[in-house]
C-alpha positions as CSV (number, residue, x, y, z in Angstrom):
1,X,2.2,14.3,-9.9
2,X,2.6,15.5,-13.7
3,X,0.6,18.8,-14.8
4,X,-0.5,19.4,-18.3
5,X,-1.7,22.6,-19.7
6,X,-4.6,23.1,-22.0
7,X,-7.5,25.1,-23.4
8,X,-10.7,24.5,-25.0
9,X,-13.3,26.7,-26.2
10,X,-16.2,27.9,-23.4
11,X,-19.8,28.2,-24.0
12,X,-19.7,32.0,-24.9
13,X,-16.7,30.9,-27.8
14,X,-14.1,32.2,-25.5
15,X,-10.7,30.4,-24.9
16,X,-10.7,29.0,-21.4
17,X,-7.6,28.0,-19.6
18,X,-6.9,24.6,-17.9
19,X,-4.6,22.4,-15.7
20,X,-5.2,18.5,-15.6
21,X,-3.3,17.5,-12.7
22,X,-2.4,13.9,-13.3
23,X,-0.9,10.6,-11.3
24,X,2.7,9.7,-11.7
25,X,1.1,5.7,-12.8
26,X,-2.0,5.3,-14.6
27,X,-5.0,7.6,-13.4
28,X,-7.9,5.2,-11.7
29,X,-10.5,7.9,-12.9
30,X,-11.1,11.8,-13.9
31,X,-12.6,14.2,-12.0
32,X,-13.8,17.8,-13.1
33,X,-13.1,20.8,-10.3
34,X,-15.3,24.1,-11.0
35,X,-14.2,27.4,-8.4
36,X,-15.5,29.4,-6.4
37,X,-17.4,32.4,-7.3
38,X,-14.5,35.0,-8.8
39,X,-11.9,32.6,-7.6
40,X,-9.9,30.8,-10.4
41,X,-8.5,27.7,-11.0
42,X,-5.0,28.3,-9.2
43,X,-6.6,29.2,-5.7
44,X,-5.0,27.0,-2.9
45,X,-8.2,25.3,-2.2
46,X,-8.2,24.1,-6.1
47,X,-4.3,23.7,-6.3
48,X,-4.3,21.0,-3.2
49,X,-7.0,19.4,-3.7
50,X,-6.4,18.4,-7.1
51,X,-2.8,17.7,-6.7
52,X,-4.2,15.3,-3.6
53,X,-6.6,13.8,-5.6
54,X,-4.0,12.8,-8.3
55,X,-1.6,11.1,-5.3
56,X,-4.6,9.2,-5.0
57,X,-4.8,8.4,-8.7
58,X,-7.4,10.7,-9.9
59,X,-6.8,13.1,-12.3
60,X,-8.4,16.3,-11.8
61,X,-8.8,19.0,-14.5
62,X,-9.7,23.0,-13.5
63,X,-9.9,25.6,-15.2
64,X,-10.9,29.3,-15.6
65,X,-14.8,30.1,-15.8
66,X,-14.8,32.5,-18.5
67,X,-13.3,36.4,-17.9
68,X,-11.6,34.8,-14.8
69,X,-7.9,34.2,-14.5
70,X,-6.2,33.2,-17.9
71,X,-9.4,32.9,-19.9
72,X,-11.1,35.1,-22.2
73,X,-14.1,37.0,-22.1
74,X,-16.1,39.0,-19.5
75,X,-17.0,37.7,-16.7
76,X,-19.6,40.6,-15.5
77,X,-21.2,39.9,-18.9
78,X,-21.6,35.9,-18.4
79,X,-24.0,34.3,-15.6
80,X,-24.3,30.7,-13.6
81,X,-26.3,29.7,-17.3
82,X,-22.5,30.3,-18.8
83,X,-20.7,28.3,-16.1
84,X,-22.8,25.3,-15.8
85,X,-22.0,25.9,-19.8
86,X,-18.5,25.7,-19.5
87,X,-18.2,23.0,-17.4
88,X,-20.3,21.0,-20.3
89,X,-17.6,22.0,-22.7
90,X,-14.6,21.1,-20.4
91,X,-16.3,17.5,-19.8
92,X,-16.5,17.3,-23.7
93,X,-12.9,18.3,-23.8
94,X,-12.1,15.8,-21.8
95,X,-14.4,12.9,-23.1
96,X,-12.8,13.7,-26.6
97,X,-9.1,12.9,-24.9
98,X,-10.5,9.3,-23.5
99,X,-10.7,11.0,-20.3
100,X,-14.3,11.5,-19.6
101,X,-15.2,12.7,-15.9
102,X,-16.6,10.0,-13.5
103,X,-16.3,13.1,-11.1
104,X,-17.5,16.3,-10.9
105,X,-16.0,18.5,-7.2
106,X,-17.4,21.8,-6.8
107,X,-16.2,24.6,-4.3
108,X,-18.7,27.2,-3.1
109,X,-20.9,28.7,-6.0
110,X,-18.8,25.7,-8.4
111,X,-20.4,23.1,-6.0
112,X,-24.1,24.2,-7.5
113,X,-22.5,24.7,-11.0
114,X,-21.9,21.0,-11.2
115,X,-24.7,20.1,-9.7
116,X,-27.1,22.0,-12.3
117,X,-24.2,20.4,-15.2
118,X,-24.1,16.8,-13.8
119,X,-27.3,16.0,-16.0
120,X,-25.9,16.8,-19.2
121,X,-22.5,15.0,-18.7
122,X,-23.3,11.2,-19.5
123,X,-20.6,9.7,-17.8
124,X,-21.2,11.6,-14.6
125,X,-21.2,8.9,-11.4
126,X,-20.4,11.1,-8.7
127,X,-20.8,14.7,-7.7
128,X,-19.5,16.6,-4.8
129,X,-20.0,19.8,-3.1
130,X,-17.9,21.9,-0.7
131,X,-19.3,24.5,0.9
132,X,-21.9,25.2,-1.9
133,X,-25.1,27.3,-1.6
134,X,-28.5,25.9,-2.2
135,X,-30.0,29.0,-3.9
136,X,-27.1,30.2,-6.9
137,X,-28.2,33.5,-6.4
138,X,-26.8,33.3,-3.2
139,X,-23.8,34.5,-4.2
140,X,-25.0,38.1,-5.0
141,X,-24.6,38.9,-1.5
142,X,-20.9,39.4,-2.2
143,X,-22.1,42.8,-4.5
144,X,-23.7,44.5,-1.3
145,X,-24.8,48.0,-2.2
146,X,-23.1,47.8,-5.3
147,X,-26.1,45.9,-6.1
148,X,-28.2,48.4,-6.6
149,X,-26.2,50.4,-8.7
150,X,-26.8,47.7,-11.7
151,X,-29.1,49.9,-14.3
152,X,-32.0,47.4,-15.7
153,X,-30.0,47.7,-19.2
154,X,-26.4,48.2,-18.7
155,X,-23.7,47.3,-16.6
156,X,-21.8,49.1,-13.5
157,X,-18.3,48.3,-11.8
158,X,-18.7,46.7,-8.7
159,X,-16.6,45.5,-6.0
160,X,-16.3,41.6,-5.7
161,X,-13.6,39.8,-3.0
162,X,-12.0,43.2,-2.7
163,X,-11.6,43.3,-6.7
164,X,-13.5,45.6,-9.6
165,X,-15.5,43.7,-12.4
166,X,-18.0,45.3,-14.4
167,X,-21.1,43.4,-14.1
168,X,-24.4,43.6,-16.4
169,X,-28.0,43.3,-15.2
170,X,-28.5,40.2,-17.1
171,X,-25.5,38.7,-14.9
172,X,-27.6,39.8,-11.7
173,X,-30.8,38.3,-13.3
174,X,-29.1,35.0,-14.4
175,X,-28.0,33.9,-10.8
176,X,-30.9,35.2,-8.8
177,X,-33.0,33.0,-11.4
178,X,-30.7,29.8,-11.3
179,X,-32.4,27.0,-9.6
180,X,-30.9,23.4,-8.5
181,X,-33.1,21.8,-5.8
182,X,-35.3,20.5,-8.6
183,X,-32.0,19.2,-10.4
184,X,-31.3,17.5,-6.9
185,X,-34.1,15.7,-6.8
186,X,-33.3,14.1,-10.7
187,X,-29.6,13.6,-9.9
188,X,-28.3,10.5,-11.6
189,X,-25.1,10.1,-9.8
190,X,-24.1,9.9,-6.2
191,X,-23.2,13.5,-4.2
192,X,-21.1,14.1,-1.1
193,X,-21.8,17.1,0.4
194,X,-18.4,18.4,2.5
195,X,-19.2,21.6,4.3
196,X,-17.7,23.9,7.3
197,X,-20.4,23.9,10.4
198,X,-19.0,27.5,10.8
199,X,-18.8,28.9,7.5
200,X,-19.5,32.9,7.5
201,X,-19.7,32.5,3.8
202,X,-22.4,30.4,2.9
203,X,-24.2,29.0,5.9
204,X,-24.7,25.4,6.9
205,X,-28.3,25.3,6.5
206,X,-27.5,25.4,2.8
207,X,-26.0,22.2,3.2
208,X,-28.2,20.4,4.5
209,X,-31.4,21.9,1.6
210,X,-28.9,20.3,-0.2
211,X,-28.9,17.3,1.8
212,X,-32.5,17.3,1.6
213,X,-33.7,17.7,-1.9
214,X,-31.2,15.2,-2.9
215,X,-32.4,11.3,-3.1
216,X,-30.1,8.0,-1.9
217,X,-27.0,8.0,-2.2
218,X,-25.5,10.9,-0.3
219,X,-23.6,11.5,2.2
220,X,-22.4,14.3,4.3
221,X,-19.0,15.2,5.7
222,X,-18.4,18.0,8.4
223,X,-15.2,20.2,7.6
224,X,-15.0,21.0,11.6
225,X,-12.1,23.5,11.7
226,X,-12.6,24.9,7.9
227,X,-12.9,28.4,6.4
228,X,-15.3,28.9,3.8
229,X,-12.3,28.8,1.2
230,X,-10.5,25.8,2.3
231,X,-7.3,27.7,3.2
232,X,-5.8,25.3,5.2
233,X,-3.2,22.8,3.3
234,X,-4.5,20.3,6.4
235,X,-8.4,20.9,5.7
236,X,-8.0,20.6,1.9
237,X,-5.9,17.1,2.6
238,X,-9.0,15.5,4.1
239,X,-11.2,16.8,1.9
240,X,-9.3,15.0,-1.1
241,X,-8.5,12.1,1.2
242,X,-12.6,11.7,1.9
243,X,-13.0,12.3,-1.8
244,X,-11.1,9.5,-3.0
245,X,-12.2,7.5,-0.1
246,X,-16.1,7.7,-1.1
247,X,-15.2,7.5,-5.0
248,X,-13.9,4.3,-4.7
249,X,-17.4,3.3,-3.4
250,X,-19.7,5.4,-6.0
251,X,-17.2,6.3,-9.0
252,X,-14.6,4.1,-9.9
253,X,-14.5,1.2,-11.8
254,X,-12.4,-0.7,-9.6
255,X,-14.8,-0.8,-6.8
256,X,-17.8,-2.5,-9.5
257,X,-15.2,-5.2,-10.3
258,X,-13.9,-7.0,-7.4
259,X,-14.2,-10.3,-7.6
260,X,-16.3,-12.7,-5.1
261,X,-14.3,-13.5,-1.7
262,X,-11.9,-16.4,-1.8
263,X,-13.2,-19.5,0.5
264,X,-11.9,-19.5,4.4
265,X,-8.9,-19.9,5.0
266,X,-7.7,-17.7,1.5
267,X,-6.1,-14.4,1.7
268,X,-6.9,-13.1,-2.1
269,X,-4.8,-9.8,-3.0
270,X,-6.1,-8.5,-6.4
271,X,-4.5,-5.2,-8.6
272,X,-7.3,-2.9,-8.5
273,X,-6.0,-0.7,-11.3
274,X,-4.1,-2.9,-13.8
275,X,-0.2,-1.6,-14.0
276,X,-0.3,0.4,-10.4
277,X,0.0,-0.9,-7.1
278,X,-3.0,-0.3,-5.1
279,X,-4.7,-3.5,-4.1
280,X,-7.9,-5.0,-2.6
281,X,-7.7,-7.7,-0.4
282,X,-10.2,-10.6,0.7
283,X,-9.6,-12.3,4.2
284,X,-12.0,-13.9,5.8
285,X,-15.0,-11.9,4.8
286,X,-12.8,-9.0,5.4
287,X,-12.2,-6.2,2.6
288,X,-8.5,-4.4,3.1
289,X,-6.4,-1.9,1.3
290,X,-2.7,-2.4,0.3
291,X,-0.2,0.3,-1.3
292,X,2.7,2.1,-1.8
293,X,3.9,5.9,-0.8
294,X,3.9,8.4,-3.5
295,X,7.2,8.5,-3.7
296,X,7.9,4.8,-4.9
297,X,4.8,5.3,-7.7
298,X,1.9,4.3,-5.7
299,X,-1.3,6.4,-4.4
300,X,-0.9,5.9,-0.4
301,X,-4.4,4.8,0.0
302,X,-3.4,1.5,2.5
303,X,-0.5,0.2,4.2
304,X,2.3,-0.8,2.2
305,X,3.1,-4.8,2.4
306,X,5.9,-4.7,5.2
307,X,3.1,-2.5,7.2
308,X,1.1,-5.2,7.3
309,X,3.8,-7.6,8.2
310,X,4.5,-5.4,10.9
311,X,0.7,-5.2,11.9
312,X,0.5,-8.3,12.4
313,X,3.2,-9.0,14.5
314,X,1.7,-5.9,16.9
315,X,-1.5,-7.2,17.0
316,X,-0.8,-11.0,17.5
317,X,2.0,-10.0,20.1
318,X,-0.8,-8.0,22.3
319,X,-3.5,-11.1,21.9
320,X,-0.8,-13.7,23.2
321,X,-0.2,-10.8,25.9
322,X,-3.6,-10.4,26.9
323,X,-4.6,-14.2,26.6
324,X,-2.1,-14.8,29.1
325,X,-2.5,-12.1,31.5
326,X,-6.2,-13.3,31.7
327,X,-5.1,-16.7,32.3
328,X,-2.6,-16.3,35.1
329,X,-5.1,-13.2,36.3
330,X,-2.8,-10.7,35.8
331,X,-3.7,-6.5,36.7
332,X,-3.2,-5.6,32.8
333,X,-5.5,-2.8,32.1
334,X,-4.0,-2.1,28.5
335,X,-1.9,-3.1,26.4
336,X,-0.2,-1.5,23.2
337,X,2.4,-2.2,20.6
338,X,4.6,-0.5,17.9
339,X,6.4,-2.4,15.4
340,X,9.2,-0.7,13.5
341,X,10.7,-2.6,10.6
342,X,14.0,-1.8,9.5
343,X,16.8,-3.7,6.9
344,X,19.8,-3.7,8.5
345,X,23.7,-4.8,7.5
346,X,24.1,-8.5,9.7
347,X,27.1,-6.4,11.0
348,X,24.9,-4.1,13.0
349,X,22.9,-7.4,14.7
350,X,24.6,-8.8,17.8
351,X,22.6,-12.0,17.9
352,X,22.5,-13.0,14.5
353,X,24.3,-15.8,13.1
354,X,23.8,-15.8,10.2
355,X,26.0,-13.9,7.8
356,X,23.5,-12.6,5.0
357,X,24.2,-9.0,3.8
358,X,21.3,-7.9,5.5
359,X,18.3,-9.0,7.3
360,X,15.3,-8.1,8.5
361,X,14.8,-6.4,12.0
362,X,11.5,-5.6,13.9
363,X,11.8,-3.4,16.6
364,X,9.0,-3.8,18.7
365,X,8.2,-1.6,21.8
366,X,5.0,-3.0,24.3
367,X,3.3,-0.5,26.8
368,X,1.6,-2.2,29.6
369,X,-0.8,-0.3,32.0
370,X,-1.9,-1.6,35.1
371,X,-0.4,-2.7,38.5
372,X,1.6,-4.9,37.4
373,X,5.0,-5.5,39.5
374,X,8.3,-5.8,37.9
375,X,8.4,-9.8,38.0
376,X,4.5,-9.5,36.3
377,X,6.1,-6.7,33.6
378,X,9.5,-8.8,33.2
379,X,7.4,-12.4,32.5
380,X,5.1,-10.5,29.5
381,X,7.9,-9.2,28.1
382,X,9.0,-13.3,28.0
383,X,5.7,-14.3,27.1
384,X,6.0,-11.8,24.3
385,X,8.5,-13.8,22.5
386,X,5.7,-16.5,22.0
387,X,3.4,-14.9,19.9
388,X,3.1,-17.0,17.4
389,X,3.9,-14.3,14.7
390,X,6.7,-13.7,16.3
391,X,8.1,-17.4,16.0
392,X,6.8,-17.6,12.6
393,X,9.0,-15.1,11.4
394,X,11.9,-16.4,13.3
395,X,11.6,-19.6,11.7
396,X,12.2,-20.4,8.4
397,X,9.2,-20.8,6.8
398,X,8.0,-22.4,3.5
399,X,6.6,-21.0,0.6
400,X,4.9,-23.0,-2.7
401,X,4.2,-21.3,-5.5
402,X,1.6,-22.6,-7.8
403,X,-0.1,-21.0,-11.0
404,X,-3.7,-20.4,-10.2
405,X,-6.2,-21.1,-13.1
406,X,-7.7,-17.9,-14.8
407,X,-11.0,-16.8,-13.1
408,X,-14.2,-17.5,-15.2
């Protein structure tokens, strides 16, 4: 993952200050990631998400709501009217790098801030909330008796997550007036809605008026297990790996241009981002994922090529076992098989005859359950050797290689 740093000017004139986390190869799409309410943009649940998301190939800018973190201004003094603001200007930022948004994530009072700014960000597909409240006002419960404090005209210090801000009236007024179920109901993009049954914060019933005012299509993930903040480096894994996951349906570009299915008979791999690895592949009316790791320069979001190879020779050698414990009436209750594919020096391999540097080794482990006796256990293991994956990679195949004609 690469990191840039940059600023850009917020809706109050303010310099606000931003990290686009970025993908080693070329970035499939852009996302946008608005905080929680006083958070910042470094907060673990921002940091590992975002550097998640760009493993996956999407680049994810945050940033600073102004008077927070490295940016300037006053925060008691600015309002959800001035975030939903600035996350208007960072999307123009970004739109004026050729890196318009296709994605806007928000956590917490962030997740209604880019709900209320996804209508005035044009290339807006997708939005997506985690643990966001329905009402924006919501988040004046974190003031407590401070609350009242607040003169009708002037400001008072208050206590927020443990931390003093001075904080206007007009700051009060601004969130308790912000609305976004009407805004819900107009959305012109796609929304995933990601949020913790358990979560003291903001309840779950805020999810699901989200849920509700929204129109088709939406979906809804439960973060069993999560705090309200994400804290967990596991938790905010699947939420990025969920992200991507539904993006490639409702966001990306790759997912509108696949092309039709080849005929039976036809694997098709095709690059879904030109210059990267990640592919979509057509067997059989079947739709598949192929990658690579992060650390070879892909985005780990399928099996690698060998995986495969070794997936099939686990799943064709249990079908050849079952097919022939059916047969011959055998007691197998379940069968199961790992494939590990190593390259290995010839040296190392006691029955090879050939003398190649180095070759190819599957090492392939079977569980059987049932009562099966050890002549039963001793013949699968035989019969094993007849998959006919198996002999297919023992043999020495042919490949042709043809050019194909371009696609109309």
């Amino acid at each position: 993952m690469k990191q840039e740093k940059l600023t850009f000017e917020g809706t109050t004139g303010h310099a606000l200050d931003a990290r686009l986390d970025r993908p080693d190869g070329p970035a499939r799409a852009y996302a946008l990631f608005a905080h929680c309410f006083t958070c910042g943009k470094d907060i673990a649940a921002a940091r590992r998400i975002a550097r998640r998301l760009a493993d996956a190939g999407i680049a994810v800018l945050r940033f600073d709501f102004t008077g927070l973190g490295h940016s300037g201004g006053e925060f008691g003094n600015t309002g959800f009217s001035a975030n939903v603001g600035d996350l208007v200007a960072a999307a123009e930022t970004m739109a004026a790098r050729g890196q318009a948004p296709a994605i806007l994530i928000g956590h917490s009072l962030g997740g209604a801030a880019v709900i209320a700014a996804a209508p005035k960000i044009d290339s807006v597909r997708a939005v997506v909330t985690i643990g966001a409240p329905a009402e924006p006002g919501h988040a004046l419960h974190q003031l407590g008796e401070d609350l009242a404090r607040i003169p009708p005209d002037g400001t008072a210090q208050v206590s927020i997550g443990g931390r003093p801000f001075q904080v206007s009236r007009a700051f009060v007024d601004d969130l308790a007036a912000a609305r976004i179920e009407a805004t819900l109901g107009d959305l012109r993009a796609s929304l995933l809605v990601l949020h913790a049954p358990r979560d003291q914060t903001v309840g779950i019933d805020n999810a699901a008026r989200i849920f509700a005012a929204a129109k088709h299509p939406k979906s809804f993930i439960s973060l069993d297990g999560a705090d309200h903040l994400v804290s967990q480096e596991r938790d905010a894994a699947f939420v990025a790996k969920v992200v991507a996951a539904w993006a490639s349906r409702y966001a990306l570009p790759s997912a509108e241009a696949l092309p039709p299915p080849p005929p039976a008979g036809i694997t098709r791999s095709s690059e879904a981002d030109p210059g990267g690895f990640l592919q979509h592949i057509h067997s059989g009316g079947h739709k598949l994922t192929a990658d690579e790791p992060t650390d070879v320069g892909g985005t780990d979001q399928g099996p690698a090529p060998y995986d495969f190879l070794a997936a099939g020779l686990a799943s064709c050698t249990a079908m050849t076992l079952r097919l022939y414990a059916r047969r011959k009436g055998l007691p197998l209750e379940h069968v199961s098989v790992e494939v590990q594919h190593d390259r290995i020096h010839a040296a190392d391999c006691e029955t090879c005859e050939e003398t190649a540097a180095r070759i190819d080794r599957f090492t392939r482990r079977i569980r059987m359950e049932g009562p099966l006796d050890d002549t039963q256990r001793k013949r699968l293991l035989e019969i094993a050797d007849r998959c006919p994956v198996h002999r297919t990679l023992e043999a020495q195949a042919v490949i042709v290689t043809e050019e194909a004609a371009a696609m109309a």
